[in-house]
One Martini backbone bead per residue (centre of mass of N, CA, C, O) as a GRO file, in nm:
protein
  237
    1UNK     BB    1   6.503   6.506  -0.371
    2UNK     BB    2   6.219   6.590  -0.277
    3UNK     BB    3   6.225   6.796  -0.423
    4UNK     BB    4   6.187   6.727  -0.694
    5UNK     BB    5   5.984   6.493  -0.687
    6UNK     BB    6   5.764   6.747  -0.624
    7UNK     BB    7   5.783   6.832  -0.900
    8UNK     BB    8   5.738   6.583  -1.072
    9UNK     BB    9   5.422   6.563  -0.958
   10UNK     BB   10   5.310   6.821  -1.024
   11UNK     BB   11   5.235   6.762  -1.315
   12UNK     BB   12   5.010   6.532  -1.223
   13UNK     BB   13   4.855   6.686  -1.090
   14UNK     BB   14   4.511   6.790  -0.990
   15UNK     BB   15   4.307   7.002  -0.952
   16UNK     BB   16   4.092   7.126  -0.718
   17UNK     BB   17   3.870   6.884  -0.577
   18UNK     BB   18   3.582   6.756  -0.443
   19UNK     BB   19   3.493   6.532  -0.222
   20UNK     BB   20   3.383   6.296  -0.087
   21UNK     BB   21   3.226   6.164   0.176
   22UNK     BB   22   3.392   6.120   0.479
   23UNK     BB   23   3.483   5.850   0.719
   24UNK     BB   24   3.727   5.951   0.977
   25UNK     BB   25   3.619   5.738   1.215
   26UNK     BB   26   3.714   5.484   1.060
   27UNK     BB   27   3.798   5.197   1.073
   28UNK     BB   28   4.031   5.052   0.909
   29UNK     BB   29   3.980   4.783   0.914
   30UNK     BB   30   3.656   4.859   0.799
   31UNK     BB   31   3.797   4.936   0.546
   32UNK     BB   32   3.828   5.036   0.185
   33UNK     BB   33   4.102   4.906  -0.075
   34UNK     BB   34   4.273   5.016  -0.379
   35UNK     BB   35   4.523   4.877  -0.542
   36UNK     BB   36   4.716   5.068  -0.768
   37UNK     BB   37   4.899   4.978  -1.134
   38UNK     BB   38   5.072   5.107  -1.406
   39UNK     BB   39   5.121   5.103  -1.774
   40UNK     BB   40   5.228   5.271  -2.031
   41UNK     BB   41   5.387   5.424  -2.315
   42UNK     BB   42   5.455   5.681  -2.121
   43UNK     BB   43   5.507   6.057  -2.011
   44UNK     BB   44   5.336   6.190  -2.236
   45UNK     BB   45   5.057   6.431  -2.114
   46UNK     BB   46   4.936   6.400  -2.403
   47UNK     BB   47   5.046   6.107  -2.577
   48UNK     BB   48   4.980   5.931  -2.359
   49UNK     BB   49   4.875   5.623  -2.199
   50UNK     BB   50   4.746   5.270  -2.149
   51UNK     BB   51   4.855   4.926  -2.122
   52UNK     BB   52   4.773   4.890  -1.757
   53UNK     BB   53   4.582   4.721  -1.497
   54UNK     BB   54   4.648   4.686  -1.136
   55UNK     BB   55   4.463   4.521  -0.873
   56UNK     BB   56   4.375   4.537  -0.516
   57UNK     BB   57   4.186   4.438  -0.251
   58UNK     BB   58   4.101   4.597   0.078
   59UNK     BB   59   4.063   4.469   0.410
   60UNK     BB   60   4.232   4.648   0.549
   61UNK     BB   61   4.520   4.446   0.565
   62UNK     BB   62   4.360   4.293   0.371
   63UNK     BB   63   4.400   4.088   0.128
   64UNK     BB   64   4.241   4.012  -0.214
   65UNK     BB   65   4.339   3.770  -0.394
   66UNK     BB   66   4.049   3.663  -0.536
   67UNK     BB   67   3.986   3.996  -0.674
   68UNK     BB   68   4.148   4.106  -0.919
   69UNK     BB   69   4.304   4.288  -1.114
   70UNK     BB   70   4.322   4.272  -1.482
   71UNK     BB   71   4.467   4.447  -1.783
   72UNK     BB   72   4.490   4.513  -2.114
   73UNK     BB   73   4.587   4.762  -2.329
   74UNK     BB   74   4.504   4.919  -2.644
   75UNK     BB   75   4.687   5.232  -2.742
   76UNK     BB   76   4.657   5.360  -3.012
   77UNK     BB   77   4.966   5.337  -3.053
   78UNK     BB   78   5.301   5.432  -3.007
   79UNK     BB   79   5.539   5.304  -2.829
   80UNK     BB   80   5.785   5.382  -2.608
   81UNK     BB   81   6.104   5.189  -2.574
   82UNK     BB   82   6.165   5.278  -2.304
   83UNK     BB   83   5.884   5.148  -2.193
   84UNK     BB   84   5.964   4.866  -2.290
   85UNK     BB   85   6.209   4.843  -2.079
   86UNK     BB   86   6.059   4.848  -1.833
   87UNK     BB   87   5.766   4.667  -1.878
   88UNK     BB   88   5.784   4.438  -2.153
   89UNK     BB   89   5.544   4.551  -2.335
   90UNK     BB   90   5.459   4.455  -2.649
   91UNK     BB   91   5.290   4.553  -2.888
   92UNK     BB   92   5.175   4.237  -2.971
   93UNK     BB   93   4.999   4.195  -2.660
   94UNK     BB   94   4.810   4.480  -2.756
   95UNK     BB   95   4.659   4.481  -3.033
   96UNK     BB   96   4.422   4.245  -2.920
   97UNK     BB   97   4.287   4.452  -2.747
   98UNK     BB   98   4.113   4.642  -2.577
   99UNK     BB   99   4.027   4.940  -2.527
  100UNK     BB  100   3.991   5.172  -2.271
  101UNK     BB  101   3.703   5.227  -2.226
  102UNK     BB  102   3.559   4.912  -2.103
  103UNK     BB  103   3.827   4.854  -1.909
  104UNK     BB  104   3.767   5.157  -1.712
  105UNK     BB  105   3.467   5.066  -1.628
  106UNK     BB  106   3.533   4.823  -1.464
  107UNK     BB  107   3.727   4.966  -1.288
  108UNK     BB  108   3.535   5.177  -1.176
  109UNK     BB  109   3.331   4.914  -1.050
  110UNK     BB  110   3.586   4.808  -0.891
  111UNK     BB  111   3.655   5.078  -0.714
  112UNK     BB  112   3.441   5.226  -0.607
  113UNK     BB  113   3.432   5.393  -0.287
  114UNK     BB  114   3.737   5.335  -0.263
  115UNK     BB  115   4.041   5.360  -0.138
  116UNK     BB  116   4.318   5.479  -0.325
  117UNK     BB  117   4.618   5.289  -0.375
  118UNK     BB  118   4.949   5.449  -0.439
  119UNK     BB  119   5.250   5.462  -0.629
  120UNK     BB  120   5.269   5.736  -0.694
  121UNK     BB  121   4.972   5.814  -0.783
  122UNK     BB  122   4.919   6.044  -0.921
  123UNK     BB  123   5.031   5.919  -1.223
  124UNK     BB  124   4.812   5.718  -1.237
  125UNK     BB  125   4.554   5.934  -1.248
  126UNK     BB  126   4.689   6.124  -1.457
  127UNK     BB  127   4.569   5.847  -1.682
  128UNK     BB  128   4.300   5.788  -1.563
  129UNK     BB  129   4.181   6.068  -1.611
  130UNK     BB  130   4.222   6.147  -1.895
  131UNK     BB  131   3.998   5.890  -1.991
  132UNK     BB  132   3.761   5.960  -1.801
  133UNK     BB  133   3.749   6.269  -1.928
  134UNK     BB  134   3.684   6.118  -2.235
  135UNK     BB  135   3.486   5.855  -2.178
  136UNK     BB  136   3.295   6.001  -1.912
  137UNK     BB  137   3.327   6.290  -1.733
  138UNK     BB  138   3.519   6.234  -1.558
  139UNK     BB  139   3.657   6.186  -1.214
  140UNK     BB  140   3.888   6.012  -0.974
  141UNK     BB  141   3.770   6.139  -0.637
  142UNK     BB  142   3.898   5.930  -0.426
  143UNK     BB  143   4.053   5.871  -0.188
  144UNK     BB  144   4.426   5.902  -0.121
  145UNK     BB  145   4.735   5.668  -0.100
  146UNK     BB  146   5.089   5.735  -0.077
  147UNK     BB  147   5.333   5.547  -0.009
  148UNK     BB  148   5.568   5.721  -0.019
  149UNK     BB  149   5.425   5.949   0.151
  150UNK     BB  150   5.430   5.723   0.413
  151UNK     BB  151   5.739   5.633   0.410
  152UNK     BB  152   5.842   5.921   0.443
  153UNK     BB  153   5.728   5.980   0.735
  154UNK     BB  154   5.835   5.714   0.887
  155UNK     BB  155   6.107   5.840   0.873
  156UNK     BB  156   6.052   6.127   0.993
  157UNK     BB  157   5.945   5.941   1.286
  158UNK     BB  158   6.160   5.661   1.298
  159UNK     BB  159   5.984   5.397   1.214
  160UNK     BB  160   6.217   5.385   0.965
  161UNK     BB  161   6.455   5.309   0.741
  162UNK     BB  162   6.701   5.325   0.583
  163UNK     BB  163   6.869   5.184   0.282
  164UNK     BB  164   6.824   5.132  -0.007
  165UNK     BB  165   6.554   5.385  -0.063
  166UNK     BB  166   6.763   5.631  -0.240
  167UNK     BB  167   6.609   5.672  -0.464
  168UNK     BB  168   6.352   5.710  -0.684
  169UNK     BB  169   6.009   5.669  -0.672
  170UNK     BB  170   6.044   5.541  -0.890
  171UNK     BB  171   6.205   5.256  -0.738
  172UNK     BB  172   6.150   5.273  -0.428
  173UNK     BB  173   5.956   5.010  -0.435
  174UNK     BB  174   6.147   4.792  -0.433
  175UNK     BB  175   6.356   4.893  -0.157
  176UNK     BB  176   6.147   4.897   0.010
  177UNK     BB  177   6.057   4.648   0.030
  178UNK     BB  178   6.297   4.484   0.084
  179UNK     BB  179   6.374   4.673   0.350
  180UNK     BB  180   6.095   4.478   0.487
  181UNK     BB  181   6.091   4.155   0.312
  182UNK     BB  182   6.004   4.165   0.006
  183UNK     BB  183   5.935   4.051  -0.242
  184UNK     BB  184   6.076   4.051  -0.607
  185UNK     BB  185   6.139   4.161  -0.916
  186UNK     BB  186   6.249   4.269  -1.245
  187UNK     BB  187   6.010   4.386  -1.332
  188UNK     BB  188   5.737   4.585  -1.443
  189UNK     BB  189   5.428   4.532  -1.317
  190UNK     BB  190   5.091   4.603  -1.252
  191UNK     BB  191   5.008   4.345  -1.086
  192UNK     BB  192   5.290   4.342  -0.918
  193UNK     BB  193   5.312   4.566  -0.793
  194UNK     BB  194   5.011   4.581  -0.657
  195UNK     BB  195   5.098   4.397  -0.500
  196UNK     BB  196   5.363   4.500  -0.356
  197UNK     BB  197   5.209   4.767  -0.255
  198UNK     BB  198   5.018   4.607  -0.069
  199UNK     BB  199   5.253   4.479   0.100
  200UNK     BB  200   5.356   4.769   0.203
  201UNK     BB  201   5.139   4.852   0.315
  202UNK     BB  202   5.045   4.667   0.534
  203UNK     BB  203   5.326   4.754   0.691
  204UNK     BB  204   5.236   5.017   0.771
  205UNK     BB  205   4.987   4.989   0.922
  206UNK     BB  206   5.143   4.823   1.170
  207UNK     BB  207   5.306   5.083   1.237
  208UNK     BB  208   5.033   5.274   1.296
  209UNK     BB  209   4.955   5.109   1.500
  210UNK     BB  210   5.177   5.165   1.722
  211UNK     BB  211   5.087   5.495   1.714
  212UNK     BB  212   4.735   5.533   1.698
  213UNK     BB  213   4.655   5.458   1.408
  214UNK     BB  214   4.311   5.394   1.312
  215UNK     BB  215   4.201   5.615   1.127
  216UNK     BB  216   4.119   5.741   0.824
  217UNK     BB  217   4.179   6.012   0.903
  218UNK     BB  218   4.479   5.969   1.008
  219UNK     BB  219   4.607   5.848   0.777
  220UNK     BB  220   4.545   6.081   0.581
  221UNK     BB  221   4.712   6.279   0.756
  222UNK     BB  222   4.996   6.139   0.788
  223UNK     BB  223   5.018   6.149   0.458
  224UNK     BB  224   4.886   6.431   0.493
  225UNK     BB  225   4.953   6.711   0.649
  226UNK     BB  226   4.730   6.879   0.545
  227UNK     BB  227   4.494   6.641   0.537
  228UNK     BB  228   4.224   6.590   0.383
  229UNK     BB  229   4.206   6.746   0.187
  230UNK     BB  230   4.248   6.848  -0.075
  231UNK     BB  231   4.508   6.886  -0.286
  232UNK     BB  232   4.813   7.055  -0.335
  233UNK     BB  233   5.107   7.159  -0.399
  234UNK     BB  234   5.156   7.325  -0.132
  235UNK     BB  235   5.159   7.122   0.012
  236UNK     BB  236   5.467   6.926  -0.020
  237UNK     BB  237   5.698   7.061   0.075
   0.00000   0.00000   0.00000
């Protein structure tokens, strides 16, 4: 299953860019964090977009419940059937919302430069990216947490065990959260996931210190082997 799952996040990587300059001795505590998930039309690299963006702040463990992101957008496009049985949002919900550029600037303004947090961020990336290279010229280049690969980890150290969590990364974030003991609902929402997403991550946090991952040098370390370095495919195997 990992050899799999490697492959597919493998096409939404993007290729190797530097990124800004990281204060790897920032206490976790004291560092900013954006944990962000959307929603999308679908998963053609070419023809789909994005119809949701769901976002909440982190400053350490803490979540700032009063400061949440969350946006729907136009994709001026037509949404494929299958994705709406996923996350349930209707053509008819998003019509007469703003497109992606106006709404894409609001969340890069509220990204600023917070570590970006997201299950299976790839994904959500390779469609924010798309996006910002087309409307912006730039790439969203923040250092990056992939609960997914933090997870993996956990489990290979033994800080944490399977229960549910045995399906596929986009689905394993409902039973990862489960045997947490974090409530879930039943549909994919861009805002609900960022939160449950959130709250998967705070727990994580927790396990990590307590075998003395305390600064973000560490934990990006901790969640890719490879180190804080940009990412590229070879680094996952």
């Amino acid at each position: 299953m990992g050899n799999m799952l490697t492959t597919w996040l493998d096409i939404f990587r993007p290729s190797k860019k530097d990124r800004p300059p990281l204060d790897a001795a920032c206490p976790i505590a004291e560092c900013s964090f954006v944990v962000v998930d959307t929603e999308l039309t679908g998963l053609n690299q070419r023809r789909d977009s994005l119809i949701s963006i769901g976002a909440f702040r982190m400053r350490g463990k803490a979540i700032e419940l009063g400061t949440y992101f969350y946006r729907m957008v136009n994709p001026e496009r037509v949404m494929d059937p299958r994705s709406v049985v996923v996350h349930g949002v209707m053509p008819s919900e998003v019509e007469s919302e703003a497109s992606i550029k106006p709404i894409l600037g609001e969340f890069l303004s509220y990204l600023g430069d917070a570590v970006i947090v997201g299950h299976c961020i790839e994904v959500d990336l390779f469609y924010l990216n798309k996006e910002a290279g087309a409307h912006y010229g730039r790439e969203i280049l923040n250092h990056q947490i992939d609960t997914h690969a933090l997870y993996e980890r956990l489990v290979e150290e033994r800080l944490v065990s399977r229960k549910r969590a045995t399906g596929g990364a986009s689905t394993a974030l409902f039973a990862i959260a489960e045997d947490l003991g974090i409530g879930v609902g039943q549909s994919h929402h861009a805002l609900g996931d960022a939160y449950i997403t959130a709250q998967v991550f705070q727990r994580f946090l927790v396990y990590l210190s307590r075998i003395g991952v305390t600064t973000l040098g560490e934990l990006l370390s901790f969640g890719d082997p490879a180190g804080i370095r940009p990412r590229d495919s070879a680094a996952w195997g």
